[in-house]
C-alpha positions in Angstrom: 21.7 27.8 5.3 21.7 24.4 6.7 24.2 21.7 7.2 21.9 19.5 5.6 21.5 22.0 2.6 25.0 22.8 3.0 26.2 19.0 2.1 23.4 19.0 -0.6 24.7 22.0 -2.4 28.5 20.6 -2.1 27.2 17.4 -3.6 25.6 19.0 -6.5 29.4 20.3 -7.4 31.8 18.0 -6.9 30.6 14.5 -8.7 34.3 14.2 -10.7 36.0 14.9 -7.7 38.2 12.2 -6.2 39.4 12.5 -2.4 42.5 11.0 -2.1 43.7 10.9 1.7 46.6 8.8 3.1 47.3 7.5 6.4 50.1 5.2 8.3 51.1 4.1 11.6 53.1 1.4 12.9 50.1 -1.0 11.9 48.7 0.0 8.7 48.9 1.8 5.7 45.6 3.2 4.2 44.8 4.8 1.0 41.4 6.3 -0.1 39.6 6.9 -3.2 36.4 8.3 -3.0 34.9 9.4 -6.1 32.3 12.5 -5.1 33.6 13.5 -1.7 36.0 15.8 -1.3 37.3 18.2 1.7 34.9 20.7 1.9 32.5 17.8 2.6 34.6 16.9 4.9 34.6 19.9 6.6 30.9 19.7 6.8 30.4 16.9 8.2 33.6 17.6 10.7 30.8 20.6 11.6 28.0 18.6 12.5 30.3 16.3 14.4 31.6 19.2 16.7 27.8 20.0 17.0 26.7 16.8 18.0 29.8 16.8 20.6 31.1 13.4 19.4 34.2 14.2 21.2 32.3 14.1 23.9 30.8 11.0 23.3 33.9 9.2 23.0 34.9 10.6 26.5 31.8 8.8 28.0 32.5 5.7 26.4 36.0 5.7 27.6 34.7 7.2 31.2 32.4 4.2 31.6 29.4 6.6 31.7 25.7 5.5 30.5 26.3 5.7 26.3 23.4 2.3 26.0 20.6 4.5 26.9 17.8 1.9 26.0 19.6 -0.6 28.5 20.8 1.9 30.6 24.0 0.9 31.0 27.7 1.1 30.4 30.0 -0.3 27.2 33.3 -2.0 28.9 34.8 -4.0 26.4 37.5 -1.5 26.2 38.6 -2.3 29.5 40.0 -6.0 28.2 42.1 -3.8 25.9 43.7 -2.0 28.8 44.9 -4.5 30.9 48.3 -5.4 29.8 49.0 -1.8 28.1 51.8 0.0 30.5 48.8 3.0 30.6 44.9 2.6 30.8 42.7 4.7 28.6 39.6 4.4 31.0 37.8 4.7 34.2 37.6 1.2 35.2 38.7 0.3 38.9 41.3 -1.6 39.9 38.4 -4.7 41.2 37.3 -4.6 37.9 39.8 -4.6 35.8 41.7 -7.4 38.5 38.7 -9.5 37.8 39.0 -9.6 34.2 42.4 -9.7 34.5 42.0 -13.5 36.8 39.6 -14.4 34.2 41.8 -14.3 31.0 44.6 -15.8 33.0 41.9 -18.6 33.7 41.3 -19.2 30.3 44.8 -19.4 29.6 45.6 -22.0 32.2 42.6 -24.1 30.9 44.2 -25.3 28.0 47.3 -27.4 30.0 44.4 -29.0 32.2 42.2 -30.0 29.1 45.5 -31.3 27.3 45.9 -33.7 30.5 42.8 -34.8 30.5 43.3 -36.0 27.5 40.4 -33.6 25.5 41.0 -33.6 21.5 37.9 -31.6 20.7 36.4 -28.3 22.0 32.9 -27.5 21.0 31.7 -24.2 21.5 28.1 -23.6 21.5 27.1 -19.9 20.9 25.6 -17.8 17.9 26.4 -14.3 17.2 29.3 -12.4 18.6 30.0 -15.9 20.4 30.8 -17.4 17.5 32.0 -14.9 14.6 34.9 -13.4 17.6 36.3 -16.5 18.6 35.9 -18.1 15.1 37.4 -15.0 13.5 41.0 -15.4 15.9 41.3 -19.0 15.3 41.0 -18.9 11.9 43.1 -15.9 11.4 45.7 -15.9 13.9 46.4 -19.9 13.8 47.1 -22.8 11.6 44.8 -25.8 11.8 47.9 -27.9 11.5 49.6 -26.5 15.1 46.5 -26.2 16.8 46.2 -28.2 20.6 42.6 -28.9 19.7 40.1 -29.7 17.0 37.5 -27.0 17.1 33.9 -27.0 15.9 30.8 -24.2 16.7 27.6 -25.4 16.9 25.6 -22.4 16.3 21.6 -24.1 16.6 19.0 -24.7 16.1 19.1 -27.4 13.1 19.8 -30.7 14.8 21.2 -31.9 11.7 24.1 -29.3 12.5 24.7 -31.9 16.1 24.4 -35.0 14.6 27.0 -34.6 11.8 29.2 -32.4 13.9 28.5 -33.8 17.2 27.5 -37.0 17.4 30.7 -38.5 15.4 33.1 -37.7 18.1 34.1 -39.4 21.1 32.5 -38.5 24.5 35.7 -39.2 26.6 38.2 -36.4 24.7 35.4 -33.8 23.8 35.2 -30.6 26.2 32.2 -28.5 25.5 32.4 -24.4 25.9 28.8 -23.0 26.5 29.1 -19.5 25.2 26.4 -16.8 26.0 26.2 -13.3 27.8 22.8 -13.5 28.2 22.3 -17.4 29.2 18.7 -17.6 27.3 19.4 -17.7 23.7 16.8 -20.5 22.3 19.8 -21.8 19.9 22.6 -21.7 22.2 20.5 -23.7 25.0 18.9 -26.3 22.8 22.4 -26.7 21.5 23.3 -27.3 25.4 20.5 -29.9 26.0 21.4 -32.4 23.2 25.1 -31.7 23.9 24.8 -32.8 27.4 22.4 -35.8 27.2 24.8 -37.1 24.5 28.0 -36.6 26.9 25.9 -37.9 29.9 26.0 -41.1 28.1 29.9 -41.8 29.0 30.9 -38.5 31.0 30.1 -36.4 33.9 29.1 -33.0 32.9 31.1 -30.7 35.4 33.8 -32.5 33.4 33.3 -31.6 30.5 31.5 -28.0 30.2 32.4 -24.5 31.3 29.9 -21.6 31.2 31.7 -18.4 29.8 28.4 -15.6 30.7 27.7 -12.4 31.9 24.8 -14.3 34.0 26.3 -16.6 36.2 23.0 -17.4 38.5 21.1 -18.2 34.9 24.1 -20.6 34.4 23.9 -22.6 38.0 20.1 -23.0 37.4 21.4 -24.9 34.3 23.9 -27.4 36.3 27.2 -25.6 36.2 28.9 -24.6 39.7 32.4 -24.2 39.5 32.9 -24.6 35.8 31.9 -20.8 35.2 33.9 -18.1 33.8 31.8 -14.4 34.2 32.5 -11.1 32.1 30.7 -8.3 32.8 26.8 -7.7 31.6 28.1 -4.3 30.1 29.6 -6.0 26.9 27.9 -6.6 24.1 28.2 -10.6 22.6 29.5 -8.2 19.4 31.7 -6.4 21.1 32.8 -9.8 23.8 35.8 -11.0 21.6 37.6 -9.2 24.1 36.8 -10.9 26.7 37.0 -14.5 28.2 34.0 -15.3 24.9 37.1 -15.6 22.7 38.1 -18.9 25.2 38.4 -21.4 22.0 41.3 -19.1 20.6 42.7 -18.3 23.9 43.1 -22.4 24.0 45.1 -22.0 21.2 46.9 -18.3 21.9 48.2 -18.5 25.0 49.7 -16.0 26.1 49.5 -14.1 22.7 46.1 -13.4 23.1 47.8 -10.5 25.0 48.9 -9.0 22.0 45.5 -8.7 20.9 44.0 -6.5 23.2 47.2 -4.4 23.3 46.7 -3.8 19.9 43.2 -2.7 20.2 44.5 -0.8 23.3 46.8 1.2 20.9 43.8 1.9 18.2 42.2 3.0 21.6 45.0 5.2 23.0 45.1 6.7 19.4 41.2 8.5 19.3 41.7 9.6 22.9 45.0 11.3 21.8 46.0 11.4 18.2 44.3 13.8 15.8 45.6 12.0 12.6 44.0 9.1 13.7 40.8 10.7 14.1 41.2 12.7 10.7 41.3 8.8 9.0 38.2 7.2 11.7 36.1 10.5 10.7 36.9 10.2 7.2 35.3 6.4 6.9 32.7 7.3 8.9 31.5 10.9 7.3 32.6 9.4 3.8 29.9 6.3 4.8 27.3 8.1 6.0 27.8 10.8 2.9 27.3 7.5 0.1 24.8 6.4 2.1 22.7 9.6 2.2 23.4 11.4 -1.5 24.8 8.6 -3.3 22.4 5.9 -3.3 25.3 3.5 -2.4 23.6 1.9 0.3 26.2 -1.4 0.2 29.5 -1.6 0.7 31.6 -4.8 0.1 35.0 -5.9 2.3 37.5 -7.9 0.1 39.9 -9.5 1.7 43.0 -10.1 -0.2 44.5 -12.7 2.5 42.8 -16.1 2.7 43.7 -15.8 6.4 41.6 -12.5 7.4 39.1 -14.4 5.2 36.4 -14.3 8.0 36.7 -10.6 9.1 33.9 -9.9 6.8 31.6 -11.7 8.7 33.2 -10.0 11.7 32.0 -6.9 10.0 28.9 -7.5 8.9 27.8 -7.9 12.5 29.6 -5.4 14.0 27.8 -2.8 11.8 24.5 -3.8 10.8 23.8 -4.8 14.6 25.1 -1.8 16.1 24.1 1.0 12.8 21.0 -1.0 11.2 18.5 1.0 13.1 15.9 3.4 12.4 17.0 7.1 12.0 16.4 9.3 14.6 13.8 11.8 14.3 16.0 14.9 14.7 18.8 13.4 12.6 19.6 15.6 9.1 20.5 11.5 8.0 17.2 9.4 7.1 20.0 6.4 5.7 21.6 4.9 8.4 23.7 1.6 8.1 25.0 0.1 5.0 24.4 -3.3 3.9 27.6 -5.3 4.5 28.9 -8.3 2.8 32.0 -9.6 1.5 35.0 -12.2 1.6 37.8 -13.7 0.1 39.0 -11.2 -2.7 40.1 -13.9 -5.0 37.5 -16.2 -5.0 34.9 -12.8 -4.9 36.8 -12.4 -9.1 35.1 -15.0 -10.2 31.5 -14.8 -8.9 30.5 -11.0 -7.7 32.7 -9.0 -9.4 31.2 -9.0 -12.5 28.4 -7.0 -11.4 30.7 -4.7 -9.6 33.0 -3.9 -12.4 30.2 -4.1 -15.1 26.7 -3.8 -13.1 24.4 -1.8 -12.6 24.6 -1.8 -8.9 25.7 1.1 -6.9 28.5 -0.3 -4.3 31.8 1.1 -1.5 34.5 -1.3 -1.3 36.9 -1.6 1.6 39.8 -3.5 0.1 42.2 -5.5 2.6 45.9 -6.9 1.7 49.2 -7.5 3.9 52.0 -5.4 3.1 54.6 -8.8 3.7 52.4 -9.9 0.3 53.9 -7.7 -1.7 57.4 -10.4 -1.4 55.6 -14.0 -0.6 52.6 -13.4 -2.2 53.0 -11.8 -5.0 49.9 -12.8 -6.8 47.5 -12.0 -4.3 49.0 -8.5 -3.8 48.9 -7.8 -7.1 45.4 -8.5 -7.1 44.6 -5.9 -4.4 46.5 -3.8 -6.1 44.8 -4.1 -9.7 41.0 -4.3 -8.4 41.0 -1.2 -6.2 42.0 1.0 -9.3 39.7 -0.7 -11.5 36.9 -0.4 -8.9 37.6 3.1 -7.8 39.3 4.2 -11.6 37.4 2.1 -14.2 37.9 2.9 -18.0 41.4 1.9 -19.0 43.2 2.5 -22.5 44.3 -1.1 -22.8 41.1 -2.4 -22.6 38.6 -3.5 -25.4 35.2 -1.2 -25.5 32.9 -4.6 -24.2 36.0 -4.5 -21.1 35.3 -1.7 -19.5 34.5 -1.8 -16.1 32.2 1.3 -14.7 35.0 2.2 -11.8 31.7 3.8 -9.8 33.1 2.5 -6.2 34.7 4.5 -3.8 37.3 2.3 -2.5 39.4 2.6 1.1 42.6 0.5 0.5 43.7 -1.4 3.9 47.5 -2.5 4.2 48.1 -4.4 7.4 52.0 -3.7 7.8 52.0 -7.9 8.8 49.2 -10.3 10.4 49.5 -10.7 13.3 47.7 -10.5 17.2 48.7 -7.0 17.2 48.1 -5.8 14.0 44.3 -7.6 14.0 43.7 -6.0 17.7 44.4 -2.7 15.9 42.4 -3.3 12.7 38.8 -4.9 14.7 39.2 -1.8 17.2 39.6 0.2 14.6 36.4 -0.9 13.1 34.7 -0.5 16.0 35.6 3.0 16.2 34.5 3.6 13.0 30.9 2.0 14.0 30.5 4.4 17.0 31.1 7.9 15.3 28.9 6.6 12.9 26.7 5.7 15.5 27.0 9.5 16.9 26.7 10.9 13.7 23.6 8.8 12.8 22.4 9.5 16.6 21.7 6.0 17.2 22.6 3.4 20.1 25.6 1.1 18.5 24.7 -1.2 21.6 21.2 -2.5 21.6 19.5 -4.7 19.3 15.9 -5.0 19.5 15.7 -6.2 16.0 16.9 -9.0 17.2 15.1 -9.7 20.3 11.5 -9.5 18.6 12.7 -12.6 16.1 13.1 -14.6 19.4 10.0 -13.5 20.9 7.6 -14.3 17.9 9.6 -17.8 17.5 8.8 -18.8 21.0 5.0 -17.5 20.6 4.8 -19.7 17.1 6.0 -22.7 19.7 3.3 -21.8 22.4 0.8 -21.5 19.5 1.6 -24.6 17.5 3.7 -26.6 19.9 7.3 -27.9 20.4 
């Protein structure tokens, strides 16, 4: 018999079955319970891993070999994780990792120089992974009321987005952060233009713009010289928070953004070594693809119970339905491949979405977030987690009325972060990706292209040929 049939004639058995697995390290606490999967599927899937040698897989990533075959190229961003760990989980050289090393220390340094200046403002102008990485660490790791700078994205290309965002502010103490891997995105360069003929007004540009790119020539041809920070071409702008693309929060971290890539250097050290760790990755990942495939659960929401980690479902949504949302692969036994993603702040999702997810007629997943420190400071909001992921994952309860009932139909995955901090969110966003690339093996897909993307930007420029502008 087939794997394929296999997992089909598991699934056909085990519909009241609940798969309860726990796992905890010095970061996190998690807690599943996944209605419908159980261990035997588990063990399936754990089959067709070993026979698509995923292992393997995660070798070559961590080996620096070619694993972006339609690019054919490397995926580095690991290496930022290994640079201030005491050992290093990769390949890379010592030139390599010195020059990302210089480059973080740069962006570090920057902040005392704008601060002298006299710069009040930082705009960054990027879209995508340039904006959702950085914005993500600001928002998460500090408070609007102790930050050096006021900070504002302007992600393009609706101009009303400059002229209420831009235009108010003051030439002389605004410092403008130009954002792109690629140096050619249409939003992130008409963004540019109006930025720099409004500071041009007052200001000289090498002044007050730096270039943070993968593409440093691209950027001279657009006026920078010295003002240029490079990473290398082989990170993706989803995968770039890593590197000097997360400048805005670095302005405001210091030297804590440290902390952040050792923690995703631990989540790291922990799939090239821990088999626990891998038991609790594989487990999202199989338990994903298995809803997706003989569930008809093809979405899965991310609550986050902490109004700071508010933004890590954007983060998320990226991450995944970039890197997954692709066609299956002919050979694949999977014809599903990524989820949709969506999600937010858990309290405020209570009173809007949740009524079709307790009482709909939707079919949903649910990762659930909370903080562990919550449980004394915040008792509300950890009380919440609590409640809603066993109604969600549960559903019919004794002390509610008949028209109360709520369908508990979602498998649920229960996140505790031990506390928030650098560390703790390295960890977590690492993990995530982790989860993204066995899928991504599983699936046997590229996690690191995006042509979906690319052919919006070429029919938008051929509409502009066409019809002018």
């Amino acid at each position: 018999m087939s794997i394929f049939n296999k997992i089909m004639d598991e699934t056909s058995q085990c519909k009241d079955e609940v798969f309860q697995h726990v796992y905890t390290n010095n970061n996190l606490e998690y807690k599943s319970s996944l209605r419908g999967f159980n261990s035997k599927l588990f063990s399936l899937f754990k089959s067709h891993y070993d026979n698509l040698m995923v292992s393997q897989s995660i070798q070559s990533l961590f080996k620096g070999d070619i694993v972006n075959e339609t690019e054919n190229q490397a995926a580095l961003h690991h290496v930022y994780r290994d640079m201030h760990a005491s050992s290093s989980n990769n390949f890379a050289s010592a030139e390599l990792i010195k020059s990302c090393r210089l480059n973080i220390e740069k962006c570090i340094r920057l902040k005392e120089e704008l601060i002298r200046k006299g710069i009040k403002n930082i705009v960054t102008i990027g879209i995508g992974g340039s904006f959702e990485g950085p914005k993500l660490l600001i928002e998460t790791l500090t408070s609007e009321n102790d930050r050096n700078f006021k900070h504002i994205f302007l992600t393009g290309p609706d101009t009303v987005e400059f002229n209420e965002t831009v235009k108010t502010l003051n030439q002389e103490d605004t410092f403008f952060i130009v954002s792109s891997k690629s140096f050619s995105t249409d939003e992130t360069l008409q963004s540019m233009a109006l930025s720099k003929a409004w500071l041009e007004t007052k200001c000289e540009f090498e002044d007050h713009f730096i270039a943070i790119t993968s593409q440093p020539d691209k950027a001279q041809n657009f006026g920078f010289k010295e003002n240029i920070i490079e990473f290398p071409n082989e990170i993706g702008g989803r995968y770039s928070m890593w590197s000097p693309i997360s400048l805005p929060a670095i302005l405001e971290l210091g030297e804590n953004f440290k902390d952040f890539l050792i923690g995703g250097h631990e989540a790291d050290n922990l799939l090239l070594n821990d088999d626990d760790y891998n038991d609790f990755i594989n487990l999202l990942s199989f338990s994903d693809i298995w809803y997706n495939n003989f569930d008809n659960k093809h979405t899965r929401v991310l609550l986050l119970y902490s109004w700071k980690m508010r933004f890590f479902s954007d983060y998320a949504q990226q991450l995944e339905m970039e890197s997954i949302g692709k066609q299956p692969h002919p050979k694949s036994i999977f014809k599903n491949t990524g989820q949709v993603i969506f999600g937010g702040f858990g309290s405020t999702a209570q009173h809007s979405y949740f009524q079709l997810l307790h009482q709909g007629t939707a079919s949903a997943c649910a990762d659930i977030f909370t903080i562990k420190d919550n449980k004394e400071s915040n008792k509300l909001l950890f009380a919440q987690s609590q409640a809603q992921a066993g109604l969600l994952a549960n559903g019919p309860h004794k002390d509610l009325k008949s028209f109360e009932q709520v369908n508990g139909n979602i498998p649920t995955n229960l996140f505790t972060l031990k506390t928030l901090n650098a560390k703790t969110l390295g960890f977590i966003i690492a993990t995530w990706e982790h989860r993204t690339f066995i899928s991504a093996k599983m699936l046997q897909i590229n996690p690191f292209d995006q042509f979906g993307v690319s052919a919006g930007k070429i029919f938008a420029r051929k509409f502009l040929d066409e019809y002018g502008g």
